[in-house]
Every structure is written in C-alpha cells, then in structure tokens.
N, CA, C and O atoms as CSV, one atom per row, in Angstrom:
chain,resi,resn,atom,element,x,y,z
A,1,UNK,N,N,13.254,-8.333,16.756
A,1,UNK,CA,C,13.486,-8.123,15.339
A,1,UNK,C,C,14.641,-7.149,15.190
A,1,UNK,O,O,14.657,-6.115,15.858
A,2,UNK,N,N,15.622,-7.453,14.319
A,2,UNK,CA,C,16.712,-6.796,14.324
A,2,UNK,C,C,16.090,-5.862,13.213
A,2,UNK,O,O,14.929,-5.769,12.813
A,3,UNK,N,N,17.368,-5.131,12.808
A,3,UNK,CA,C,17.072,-3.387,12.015
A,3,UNK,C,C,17.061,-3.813,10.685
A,3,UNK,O,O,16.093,-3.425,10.032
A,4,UNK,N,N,18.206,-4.780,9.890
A,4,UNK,CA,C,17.748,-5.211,8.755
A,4,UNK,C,C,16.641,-6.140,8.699
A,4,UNK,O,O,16.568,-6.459,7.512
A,5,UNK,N,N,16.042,-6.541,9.131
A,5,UNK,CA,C,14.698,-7.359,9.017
A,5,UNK,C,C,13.615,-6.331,8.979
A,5,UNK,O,O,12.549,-6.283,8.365
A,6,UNK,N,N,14.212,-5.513,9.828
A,6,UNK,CA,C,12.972,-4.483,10.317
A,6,UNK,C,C,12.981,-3.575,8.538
A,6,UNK,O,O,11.980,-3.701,7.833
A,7,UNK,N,N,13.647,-3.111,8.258
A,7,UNK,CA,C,13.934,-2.615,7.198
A,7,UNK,C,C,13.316,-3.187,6.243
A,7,UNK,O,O,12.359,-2.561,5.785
A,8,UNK,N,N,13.662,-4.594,5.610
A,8,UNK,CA,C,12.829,-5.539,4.641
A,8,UNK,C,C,11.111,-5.116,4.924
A,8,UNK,O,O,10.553,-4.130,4.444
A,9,UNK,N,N,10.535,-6.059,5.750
A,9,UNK,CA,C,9.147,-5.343,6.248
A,9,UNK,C,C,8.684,-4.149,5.905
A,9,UNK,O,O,7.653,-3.829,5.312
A,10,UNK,N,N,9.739,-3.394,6.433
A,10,UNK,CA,C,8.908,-1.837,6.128
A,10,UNK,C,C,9.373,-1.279,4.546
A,10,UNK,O,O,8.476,-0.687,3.945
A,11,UNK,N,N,10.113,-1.358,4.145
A,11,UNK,CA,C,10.157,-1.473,2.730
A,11,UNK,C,C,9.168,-2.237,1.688
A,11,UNK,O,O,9.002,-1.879,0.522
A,12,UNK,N,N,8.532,-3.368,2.319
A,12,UNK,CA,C,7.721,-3.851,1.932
A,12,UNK,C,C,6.823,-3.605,1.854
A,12,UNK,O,O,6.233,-3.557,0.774
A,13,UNK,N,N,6.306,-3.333,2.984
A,13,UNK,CA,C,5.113,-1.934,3.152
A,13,UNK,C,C,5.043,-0.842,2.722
A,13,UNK,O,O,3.891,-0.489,2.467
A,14,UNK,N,N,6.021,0.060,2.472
A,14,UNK,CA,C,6.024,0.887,1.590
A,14,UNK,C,C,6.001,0.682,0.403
A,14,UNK,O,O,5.311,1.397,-0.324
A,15,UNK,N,N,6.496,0.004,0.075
A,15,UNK,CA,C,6.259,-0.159,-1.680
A,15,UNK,C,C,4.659,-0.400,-1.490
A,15,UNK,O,O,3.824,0.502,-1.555
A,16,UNK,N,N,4.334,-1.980,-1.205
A,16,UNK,CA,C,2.889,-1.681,-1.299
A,16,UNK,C,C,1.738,-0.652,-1.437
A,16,UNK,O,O,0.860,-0.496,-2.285
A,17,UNK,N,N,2.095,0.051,-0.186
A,17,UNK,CA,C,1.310,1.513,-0.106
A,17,UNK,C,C,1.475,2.441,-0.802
A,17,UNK,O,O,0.515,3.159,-1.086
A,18,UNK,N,N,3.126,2.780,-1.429
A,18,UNK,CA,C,2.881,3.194,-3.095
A,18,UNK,C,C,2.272,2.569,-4.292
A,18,UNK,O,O,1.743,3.235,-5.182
A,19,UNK,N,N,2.348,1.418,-4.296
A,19,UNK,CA,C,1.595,0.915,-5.227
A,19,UNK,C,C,-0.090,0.778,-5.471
A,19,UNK,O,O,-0.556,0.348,-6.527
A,20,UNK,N,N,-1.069,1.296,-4.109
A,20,UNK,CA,C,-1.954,1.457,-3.856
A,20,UNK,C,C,-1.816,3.344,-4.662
A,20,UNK,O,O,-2.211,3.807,-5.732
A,21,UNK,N,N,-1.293,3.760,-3.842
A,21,UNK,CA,C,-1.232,5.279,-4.593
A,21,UNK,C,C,-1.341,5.805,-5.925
A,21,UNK,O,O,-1.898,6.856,-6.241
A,22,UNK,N,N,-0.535,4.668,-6.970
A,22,UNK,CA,C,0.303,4.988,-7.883
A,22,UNK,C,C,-1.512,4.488,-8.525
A,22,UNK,O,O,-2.106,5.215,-9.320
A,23,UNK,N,N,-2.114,3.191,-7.995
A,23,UNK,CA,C,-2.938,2.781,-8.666
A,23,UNK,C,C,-4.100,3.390,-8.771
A,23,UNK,O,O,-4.745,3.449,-9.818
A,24,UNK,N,N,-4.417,3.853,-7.754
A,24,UNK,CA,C,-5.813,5.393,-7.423
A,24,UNK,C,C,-5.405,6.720,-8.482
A,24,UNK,O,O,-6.229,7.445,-9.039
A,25,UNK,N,N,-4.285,6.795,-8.565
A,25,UNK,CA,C,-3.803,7.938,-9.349
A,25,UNK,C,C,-4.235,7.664,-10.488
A,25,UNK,O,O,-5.061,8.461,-10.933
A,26,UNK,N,N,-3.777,6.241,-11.533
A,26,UNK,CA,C,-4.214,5.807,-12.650
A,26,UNK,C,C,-5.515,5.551,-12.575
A,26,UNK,O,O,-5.968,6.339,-13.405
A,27,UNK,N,N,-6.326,5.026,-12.172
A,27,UNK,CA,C,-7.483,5.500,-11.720
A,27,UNK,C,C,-8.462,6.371,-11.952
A,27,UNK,O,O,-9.575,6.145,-12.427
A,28,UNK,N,N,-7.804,7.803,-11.445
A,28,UNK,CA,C,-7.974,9.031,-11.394
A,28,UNK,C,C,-8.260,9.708,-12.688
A,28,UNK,O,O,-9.163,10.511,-12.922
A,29,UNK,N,N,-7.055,9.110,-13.744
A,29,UNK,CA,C,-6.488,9.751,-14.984
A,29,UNK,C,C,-7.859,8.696,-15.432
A,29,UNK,O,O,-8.281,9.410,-16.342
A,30,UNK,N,N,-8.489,7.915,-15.419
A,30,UNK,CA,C,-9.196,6.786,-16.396
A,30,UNK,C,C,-10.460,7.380,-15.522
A,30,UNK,O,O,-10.887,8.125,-16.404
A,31,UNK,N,N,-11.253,7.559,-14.555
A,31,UNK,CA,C,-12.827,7.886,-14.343
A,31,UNK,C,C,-12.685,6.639,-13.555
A,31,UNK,O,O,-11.854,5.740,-13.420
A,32,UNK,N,N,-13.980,7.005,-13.042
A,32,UNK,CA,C,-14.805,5.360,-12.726
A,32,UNK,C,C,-15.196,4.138,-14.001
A,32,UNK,O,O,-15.812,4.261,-15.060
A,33,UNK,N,N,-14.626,3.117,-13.444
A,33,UNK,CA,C,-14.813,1.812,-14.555
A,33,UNK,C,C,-15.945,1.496,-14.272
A,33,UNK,O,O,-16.376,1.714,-13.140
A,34,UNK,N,N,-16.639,0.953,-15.154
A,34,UNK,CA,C,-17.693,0.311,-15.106
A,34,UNK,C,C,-17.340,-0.701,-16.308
A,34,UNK,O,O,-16.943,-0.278,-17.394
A,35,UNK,N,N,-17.481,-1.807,-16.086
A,35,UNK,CA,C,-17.379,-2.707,-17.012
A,35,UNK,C,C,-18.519,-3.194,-17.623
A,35,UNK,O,O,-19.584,-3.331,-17.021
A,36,UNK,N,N,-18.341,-3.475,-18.847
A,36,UNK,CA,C,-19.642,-4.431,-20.119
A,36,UNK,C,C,-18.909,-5.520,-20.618
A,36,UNK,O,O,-17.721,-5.610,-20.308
A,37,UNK,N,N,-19.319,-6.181,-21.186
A,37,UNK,CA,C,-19.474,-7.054,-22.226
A,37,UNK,C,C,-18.793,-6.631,-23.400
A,37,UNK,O,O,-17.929,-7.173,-24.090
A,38,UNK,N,N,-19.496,-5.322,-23.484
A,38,UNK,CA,C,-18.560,-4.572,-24.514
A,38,UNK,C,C,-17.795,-4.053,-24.665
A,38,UNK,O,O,-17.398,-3.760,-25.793
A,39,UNK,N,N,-17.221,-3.691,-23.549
A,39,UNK,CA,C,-16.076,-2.184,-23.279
A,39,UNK,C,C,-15.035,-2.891,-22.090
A,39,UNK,O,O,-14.228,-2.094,-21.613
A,40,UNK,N,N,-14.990,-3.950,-21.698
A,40,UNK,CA,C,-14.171,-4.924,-20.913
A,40,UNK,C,C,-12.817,-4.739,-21.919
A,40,UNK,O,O,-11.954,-3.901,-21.659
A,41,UNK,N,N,-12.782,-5.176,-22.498
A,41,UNK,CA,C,-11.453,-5.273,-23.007
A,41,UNK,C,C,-10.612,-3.810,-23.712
A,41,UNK,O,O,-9.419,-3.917,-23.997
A,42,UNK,N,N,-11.316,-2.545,-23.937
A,42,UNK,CA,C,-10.842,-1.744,-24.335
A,42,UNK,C,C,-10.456,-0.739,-23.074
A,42,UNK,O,O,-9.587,0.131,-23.019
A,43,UNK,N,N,-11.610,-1.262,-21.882
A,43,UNK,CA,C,-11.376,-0.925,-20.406
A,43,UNK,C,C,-9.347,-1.234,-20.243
A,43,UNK,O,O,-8.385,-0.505,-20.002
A,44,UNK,N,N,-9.534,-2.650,-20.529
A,44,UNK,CA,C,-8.419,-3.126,-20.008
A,44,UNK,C,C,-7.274,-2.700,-20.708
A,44,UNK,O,O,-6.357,-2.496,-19.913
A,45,UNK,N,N,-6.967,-2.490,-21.851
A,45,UNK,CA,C,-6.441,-1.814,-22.556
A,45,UNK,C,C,-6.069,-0.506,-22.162
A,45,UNK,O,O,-4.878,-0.201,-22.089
A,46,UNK,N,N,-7.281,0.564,-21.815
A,46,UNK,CA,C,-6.907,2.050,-21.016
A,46,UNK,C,C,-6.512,1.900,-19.755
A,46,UNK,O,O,-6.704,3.013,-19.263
A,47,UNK,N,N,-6.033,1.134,-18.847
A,47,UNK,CA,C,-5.709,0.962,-17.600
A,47,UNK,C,C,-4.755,0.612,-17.880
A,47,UNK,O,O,-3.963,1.285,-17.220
A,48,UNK,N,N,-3.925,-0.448,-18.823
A,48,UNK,CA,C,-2.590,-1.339,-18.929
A,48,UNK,C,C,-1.966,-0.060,-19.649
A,48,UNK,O,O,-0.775,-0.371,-19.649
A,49,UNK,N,N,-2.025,0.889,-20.114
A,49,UNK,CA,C,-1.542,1.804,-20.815
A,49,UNK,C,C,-1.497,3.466,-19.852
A,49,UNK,O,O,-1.248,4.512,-20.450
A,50,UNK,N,N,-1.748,3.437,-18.504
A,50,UNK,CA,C,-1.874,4.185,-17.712
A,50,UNK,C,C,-0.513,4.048,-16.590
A,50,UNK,O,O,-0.603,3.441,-15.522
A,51,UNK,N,N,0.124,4.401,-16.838
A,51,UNK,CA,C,2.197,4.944,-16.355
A,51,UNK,C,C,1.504,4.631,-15.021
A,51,UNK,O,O,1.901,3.569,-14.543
A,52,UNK,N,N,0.674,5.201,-14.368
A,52,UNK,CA,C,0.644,5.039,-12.546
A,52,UNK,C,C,0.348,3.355,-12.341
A,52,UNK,O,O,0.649,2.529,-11.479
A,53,UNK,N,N,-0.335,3.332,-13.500
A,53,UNK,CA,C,-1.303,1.226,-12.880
A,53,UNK,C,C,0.017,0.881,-13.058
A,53,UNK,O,O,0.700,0.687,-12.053
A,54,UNK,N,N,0.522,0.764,-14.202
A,54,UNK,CA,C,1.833,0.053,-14.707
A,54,UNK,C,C,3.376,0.344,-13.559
A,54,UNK,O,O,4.048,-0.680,-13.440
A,55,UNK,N,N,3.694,1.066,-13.104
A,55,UNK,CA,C,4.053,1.310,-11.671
A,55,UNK,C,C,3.668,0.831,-10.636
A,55,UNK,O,O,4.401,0.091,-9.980
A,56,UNK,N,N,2.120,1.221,-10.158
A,56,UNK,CA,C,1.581,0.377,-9.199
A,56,UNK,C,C,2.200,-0.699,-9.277
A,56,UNK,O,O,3.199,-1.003,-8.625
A,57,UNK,N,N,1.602,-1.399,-10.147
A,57,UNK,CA,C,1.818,-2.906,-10.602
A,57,UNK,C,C,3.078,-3.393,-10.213
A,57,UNK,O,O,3.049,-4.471,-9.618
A,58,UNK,N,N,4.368,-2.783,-10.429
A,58,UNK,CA,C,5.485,-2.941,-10.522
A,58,UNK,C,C,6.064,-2.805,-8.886
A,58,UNK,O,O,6.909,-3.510,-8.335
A,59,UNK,N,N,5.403,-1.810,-8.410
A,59,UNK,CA,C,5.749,-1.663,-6.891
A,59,UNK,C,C,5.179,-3.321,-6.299
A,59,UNK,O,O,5.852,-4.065,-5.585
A,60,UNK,N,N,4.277,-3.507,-6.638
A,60,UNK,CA,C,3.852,-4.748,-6.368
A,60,UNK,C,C,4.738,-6.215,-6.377
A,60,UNK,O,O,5.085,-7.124,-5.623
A,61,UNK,N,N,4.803,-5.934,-7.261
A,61,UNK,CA,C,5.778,-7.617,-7.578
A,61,UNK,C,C,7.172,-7.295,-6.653
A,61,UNK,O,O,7.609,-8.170,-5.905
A,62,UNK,N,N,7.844,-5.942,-6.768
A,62,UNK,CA,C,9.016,-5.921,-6.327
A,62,UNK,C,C,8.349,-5.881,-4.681
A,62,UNK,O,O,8.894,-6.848,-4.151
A,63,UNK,N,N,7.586,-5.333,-3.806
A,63,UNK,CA,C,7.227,-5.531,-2.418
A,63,UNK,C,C,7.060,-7.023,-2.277
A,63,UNK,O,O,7.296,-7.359,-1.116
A,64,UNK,N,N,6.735,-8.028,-3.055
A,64,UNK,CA,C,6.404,-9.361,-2.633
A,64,UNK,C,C,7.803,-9.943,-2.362
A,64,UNK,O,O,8.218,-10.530,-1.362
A,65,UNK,N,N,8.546,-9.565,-3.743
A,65,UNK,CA,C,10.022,-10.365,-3.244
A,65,UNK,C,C,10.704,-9.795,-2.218
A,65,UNK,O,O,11.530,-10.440,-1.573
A,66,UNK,N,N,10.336,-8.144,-1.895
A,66,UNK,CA,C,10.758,-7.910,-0.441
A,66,UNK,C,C,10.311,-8.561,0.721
A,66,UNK,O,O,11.147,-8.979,1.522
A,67,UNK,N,N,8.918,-8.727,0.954
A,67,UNK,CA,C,8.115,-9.643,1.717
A,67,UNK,C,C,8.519,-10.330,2.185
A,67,UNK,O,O,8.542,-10.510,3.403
A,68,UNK,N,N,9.099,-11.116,1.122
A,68,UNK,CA,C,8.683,-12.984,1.345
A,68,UNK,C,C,10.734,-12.420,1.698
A,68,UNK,O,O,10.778,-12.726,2.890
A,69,UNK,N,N,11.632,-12.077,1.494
A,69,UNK,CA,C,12.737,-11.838,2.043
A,69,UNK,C,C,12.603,-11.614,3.793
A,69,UNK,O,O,13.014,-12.436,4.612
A,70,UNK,N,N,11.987,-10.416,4.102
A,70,UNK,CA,C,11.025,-10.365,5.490
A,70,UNK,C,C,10.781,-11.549,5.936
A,70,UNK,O,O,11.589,-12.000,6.748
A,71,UNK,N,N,10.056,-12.069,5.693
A,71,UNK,CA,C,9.177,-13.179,6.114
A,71,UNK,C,C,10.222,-14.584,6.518
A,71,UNK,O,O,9.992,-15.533,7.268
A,72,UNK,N,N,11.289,-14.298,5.783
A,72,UNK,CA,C,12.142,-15.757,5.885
A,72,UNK,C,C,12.943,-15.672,7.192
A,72,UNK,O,O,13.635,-16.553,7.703
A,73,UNK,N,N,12.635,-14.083,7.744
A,73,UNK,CA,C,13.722,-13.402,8.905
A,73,UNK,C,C,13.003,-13.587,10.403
A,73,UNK,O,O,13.696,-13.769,11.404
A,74,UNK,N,N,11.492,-13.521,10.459
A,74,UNK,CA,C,10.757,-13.203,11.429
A,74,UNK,C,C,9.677,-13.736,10.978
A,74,UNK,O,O,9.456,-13.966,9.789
A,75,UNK,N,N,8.747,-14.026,12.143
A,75,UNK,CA,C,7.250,-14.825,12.577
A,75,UNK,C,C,6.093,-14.172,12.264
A,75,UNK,O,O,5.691,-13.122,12.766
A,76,UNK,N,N,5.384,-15.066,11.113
A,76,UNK,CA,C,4.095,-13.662,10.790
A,76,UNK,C,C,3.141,-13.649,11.856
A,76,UNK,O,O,1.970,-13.481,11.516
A,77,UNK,N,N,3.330,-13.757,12.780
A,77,UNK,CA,C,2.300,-13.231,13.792
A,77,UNK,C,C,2.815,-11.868,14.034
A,77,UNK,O,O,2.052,-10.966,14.380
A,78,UNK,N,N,4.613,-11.607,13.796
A,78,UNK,CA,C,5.017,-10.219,14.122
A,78,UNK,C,C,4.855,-9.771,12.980
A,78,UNK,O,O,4.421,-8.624,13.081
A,79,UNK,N,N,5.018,-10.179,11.559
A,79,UNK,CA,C,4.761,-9.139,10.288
A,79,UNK,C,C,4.365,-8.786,9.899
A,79,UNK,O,O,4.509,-7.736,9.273
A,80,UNK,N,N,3.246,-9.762,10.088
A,80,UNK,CA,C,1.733,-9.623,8.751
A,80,UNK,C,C,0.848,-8.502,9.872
A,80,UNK,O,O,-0.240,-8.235,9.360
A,81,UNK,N,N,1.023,-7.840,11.155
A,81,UNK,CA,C,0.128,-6.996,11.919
A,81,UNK,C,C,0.484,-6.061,11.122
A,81,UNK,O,O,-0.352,-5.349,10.567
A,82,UNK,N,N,2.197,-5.881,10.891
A,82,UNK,CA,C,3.146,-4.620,10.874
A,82,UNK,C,C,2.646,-4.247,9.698
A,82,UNK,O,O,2.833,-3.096,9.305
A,83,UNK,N,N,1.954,-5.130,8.972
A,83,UNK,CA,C,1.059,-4.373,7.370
A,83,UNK,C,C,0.465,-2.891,7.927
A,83,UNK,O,O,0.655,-1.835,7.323
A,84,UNK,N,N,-0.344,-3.019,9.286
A,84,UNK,CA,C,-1.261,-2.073,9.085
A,84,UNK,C,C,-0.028,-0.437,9.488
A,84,UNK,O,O,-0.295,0.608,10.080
A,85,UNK,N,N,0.843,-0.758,9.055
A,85,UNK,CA,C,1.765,0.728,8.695
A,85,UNK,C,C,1.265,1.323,7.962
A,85,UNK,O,O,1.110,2.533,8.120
A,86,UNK,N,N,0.676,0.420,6.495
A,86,UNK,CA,C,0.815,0.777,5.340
A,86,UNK,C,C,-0.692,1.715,5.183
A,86,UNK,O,O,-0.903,2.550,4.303
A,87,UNK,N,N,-1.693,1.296,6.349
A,87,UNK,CA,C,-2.262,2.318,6.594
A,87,UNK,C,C,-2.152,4.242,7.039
A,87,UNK,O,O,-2.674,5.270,6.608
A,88,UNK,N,N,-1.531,4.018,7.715
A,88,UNK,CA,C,-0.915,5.240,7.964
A,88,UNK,C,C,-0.218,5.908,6.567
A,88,UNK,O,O,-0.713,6.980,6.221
A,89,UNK,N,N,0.746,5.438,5.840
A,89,UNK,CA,C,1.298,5.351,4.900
A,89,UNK,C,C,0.484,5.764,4.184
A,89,UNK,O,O,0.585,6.902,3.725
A,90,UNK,N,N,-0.633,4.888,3.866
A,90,UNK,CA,C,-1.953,5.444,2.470
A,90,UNK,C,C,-2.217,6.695,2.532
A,90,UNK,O,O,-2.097,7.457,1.572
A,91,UNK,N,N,-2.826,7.216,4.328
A,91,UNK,CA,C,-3.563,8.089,4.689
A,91,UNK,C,C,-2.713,9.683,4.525
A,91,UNK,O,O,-3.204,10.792,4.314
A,92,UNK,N,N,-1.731,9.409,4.653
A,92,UNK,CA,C,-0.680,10.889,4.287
A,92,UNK,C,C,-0.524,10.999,3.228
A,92,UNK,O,O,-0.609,12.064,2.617
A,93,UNK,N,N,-0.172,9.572,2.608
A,93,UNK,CA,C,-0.160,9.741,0.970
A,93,UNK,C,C,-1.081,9.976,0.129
A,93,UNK,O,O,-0.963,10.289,-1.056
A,94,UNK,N,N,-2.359,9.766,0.972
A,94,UNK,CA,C,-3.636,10.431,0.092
A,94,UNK,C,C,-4.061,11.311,-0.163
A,94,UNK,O,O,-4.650,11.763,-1.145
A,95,UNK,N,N,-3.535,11.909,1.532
A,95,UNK,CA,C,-3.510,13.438,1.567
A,95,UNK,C,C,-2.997,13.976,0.866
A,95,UNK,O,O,-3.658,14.748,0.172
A,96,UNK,N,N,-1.383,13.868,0.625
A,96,UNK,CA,C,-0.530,14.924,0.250
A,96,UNK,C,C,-0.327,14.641,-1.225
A,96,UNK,O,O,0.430,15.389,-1.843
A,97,UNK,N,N,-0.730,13.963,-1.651
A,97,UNK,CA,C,-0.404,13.537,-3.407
A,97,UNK,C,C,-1.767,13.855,-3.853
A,97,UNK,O,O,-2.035,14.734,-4.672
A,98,UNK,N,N,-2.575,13.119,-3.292
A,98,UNK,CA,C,-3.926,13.104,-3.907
A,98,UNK,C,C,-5.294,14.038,-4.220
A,98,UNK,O,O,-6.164,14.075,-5.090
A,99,UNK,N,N,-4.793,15.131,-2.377
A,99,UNK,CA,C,-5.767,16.171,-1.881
A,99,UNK,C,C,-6.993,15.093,-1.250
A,99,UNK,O,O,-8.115,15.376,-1.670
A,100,UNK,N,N,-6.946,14.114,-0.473
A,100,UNK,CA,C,-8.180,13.755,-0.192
A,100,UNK,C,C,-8.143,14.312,1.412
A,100,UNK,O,O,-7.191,14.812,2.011
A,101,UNK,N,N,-9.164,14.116,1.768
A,101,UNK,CA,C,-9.526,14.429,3.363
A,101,UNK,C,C,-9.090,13.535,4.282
A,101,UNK,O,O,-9.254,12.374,3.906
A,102,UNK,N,N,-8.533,13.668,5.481
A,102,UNK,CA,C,-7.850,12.994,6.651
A,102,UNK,C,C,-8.553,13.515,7.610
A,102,UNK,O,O,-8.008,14.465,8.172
A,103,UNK,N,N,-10.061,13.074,8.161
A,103,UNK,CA,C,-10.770,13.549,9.886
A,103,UNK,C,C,-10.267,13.582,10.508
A,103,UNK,O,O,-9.262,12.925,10.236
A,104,UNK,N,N,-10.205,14.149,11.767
A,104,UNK,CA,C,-10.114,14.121,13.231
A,104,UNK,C,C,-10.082,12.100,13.221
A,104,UNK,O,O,-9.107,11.365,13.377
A,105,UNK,N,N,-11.434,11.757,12.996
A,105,UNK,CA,C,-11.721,10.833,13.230
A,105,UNK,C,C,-10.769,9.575,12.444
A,105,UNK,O,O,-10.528,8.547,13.077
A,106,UNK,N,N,-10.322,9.728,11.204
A,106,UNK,CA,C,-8.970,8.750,10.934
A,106,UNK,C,C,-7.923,8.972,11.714
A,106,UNK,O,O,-7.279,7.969,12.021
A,107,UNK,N,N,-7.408,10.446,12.305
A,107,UNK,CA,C,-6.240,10.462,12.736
A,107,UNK,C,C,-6.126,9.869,13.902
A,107,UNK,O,O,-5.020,9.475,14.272
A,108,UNK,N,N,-7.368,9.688,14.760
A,108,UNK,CA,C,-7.177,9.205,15.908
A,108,UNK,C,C,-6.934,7.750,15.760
A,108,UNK,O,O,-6.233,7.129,16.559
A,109,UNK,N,N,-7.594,7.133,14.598
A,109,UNK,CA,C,-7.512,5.611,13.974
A,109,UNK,C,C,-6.144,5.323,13.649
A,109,UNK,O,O,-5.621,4.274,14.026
A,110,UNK,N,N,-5.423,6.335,12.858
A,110,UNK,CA,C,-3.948,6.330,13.001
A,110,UNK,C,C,-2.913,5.851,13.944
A,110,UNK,O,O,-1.996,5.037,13.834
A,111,UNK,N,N,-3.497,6.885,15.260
A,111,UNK,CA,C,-3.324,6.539,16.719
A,111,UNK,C,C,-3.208,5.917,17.083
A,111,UNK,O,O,-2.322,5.713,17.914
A,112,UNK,N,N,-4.175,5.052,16.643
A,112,UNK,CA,C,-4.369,3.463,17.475
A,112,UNK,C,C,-3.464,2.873,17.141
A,112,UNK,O,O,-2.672,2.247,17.847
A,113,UNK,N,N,-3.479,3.042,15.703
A,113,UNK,CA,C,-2.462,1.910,14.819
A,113,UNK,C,C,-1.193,1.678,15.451
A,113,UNK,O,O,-0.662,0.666,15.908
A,114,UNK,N,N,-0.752,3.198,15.331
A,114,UNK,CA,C,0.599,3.583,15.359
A,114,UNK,C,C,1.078,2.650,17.255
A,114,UNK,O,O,2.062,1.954,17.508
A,115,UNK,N,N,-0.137,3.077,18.230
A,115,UNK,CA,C,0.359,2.360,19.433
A,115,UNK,C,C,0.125,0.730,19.395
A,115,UNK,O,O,0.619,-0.068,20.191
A,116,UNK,N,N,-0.813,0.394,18.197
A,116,UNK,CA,C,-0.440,-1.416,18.376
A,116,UNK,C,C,0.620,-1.906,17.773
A,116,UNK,O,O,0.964,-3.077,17.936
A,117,UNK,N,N,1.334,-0.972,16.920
A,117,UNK,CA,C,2.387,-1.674,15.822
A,117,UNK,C,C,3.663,-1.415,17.208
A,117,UNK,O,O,4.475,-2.336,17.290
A,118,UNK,N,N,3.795,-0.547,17.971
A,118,UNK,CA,C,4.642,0.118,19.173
A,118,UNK,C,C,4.749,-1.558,19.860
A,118,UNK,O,O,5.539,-2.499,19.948
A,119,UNK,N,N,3.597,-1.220,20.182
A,119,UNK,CA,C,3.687,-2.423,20.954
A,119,UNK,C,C,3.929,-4.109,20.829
A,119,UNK,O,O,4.359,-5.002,21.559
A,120,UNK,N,N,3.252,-3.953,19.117
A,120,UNK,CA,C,3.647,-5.209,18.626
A,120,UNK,C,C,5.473,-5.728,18.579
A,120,UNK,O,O,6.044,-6.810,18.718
A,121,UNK,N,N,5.954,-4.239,18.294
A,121,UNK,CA,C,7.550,-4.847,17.823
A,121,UNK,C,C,8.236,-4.974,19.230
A,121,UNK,O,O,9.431,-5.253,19.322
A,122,UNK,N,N,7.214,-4.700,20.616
A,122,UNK,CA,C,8.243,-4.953,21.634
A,122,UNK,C,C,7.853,-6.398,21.995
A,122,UNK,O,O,8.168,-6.842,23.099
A,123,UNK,N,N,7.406,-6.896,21.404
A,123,UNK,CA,C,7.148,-8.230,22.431
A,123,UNK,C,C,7.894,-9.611,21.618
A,123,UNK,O,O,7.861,-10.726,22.139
C-alpha cells in the first residue's frame, strides 16, 4: 500500500472516530434517551438540533466518500482490518476530550491492535 492510499484509509478512520466522539458528546449534552411513543419525535428533534450529532453526522458522510476513495486503491481484506485504528483513536479520544477511563487492561488491548494493524500493512 502506497502513502496516498495509506492516507485515504486513515483519514477515513479518523473522521469516523471523530464522528463517534462528536456523537457521545451530543449525547452527553441530551442525557440518556429513552424513547416512547410519546417523546420519539421531540427526542428526535433534541438530538438533530445538538452541534456535536450534527457534526458527527457530517464526519460521517464525508469518511464514506473518503472510504470508498480508499477502497478503489487497495483490497478489503487489507482495509476493512485497518478500521480497528479507529479503536485506538476512540480510546485517547475518550480519554482526553471526554475524561473517561483507559485500564491497564484496554491499553494492553490497544497493544494488540496496534501489533495486528503492524503486521497487517506488511504483508
């Protein structure tokens, strides 16, 4: 995989994994949803009106047309692994934006990641 391909991919992944961020954040600002019968649509209303979902959202559509740019370059048996970056990605970003907790026990999960994606892009 050459460096601009490699680039597409991981741009892709990043956006995604901001857009996971951006969407926990809005989230955050709204409580836990619980949906009714009755409150479904005013639900939906306070979420579509929440700057982080509406971002999220947006990181979204623009990572797909990065994607599928990716994807036209290289073999998803090599791309679609290289998602689990976006793990790593979440896990700092959860940390450091969000304040959530990162164990011993994710970082070593990190670990792993980080040596199958190593290994994935050499073969």
């Amino acid at each position: 995989m050459n460096l601009p391909t490699f680039g597409f991919i991981f741009v892709g992944i990043c956006l995604n994994a901001m857009a996971q961020l951006l969407l926990k954040a809005g989230t955050n600002a709204v409580g836990a949803i619980h949906l009714t019968a009755e409150n479904w649509f005013a639900t939906a209303i306070k979420l579509a009106t929440q700057l982080p979902i509406v971002a999220g959202l947006t990181c979204y559509v623009i990572s797909v047309v990065v994607w599928i740019i990716g994807l036209s370059r290289v073999d998803v048996t090599i791309a679609y692994p290289l998602l689990s970056l976006g793990y790593i990605i979440n896990a700092i970003g959860a940390w450091y934006f969000l304040g959530e907790m990162v164990s011993a026990q994710r970082i070593l999960a990190i670990g792993v990641i980080i040596v199958g994606v190593i290994l994935l892009t050499r073969s």
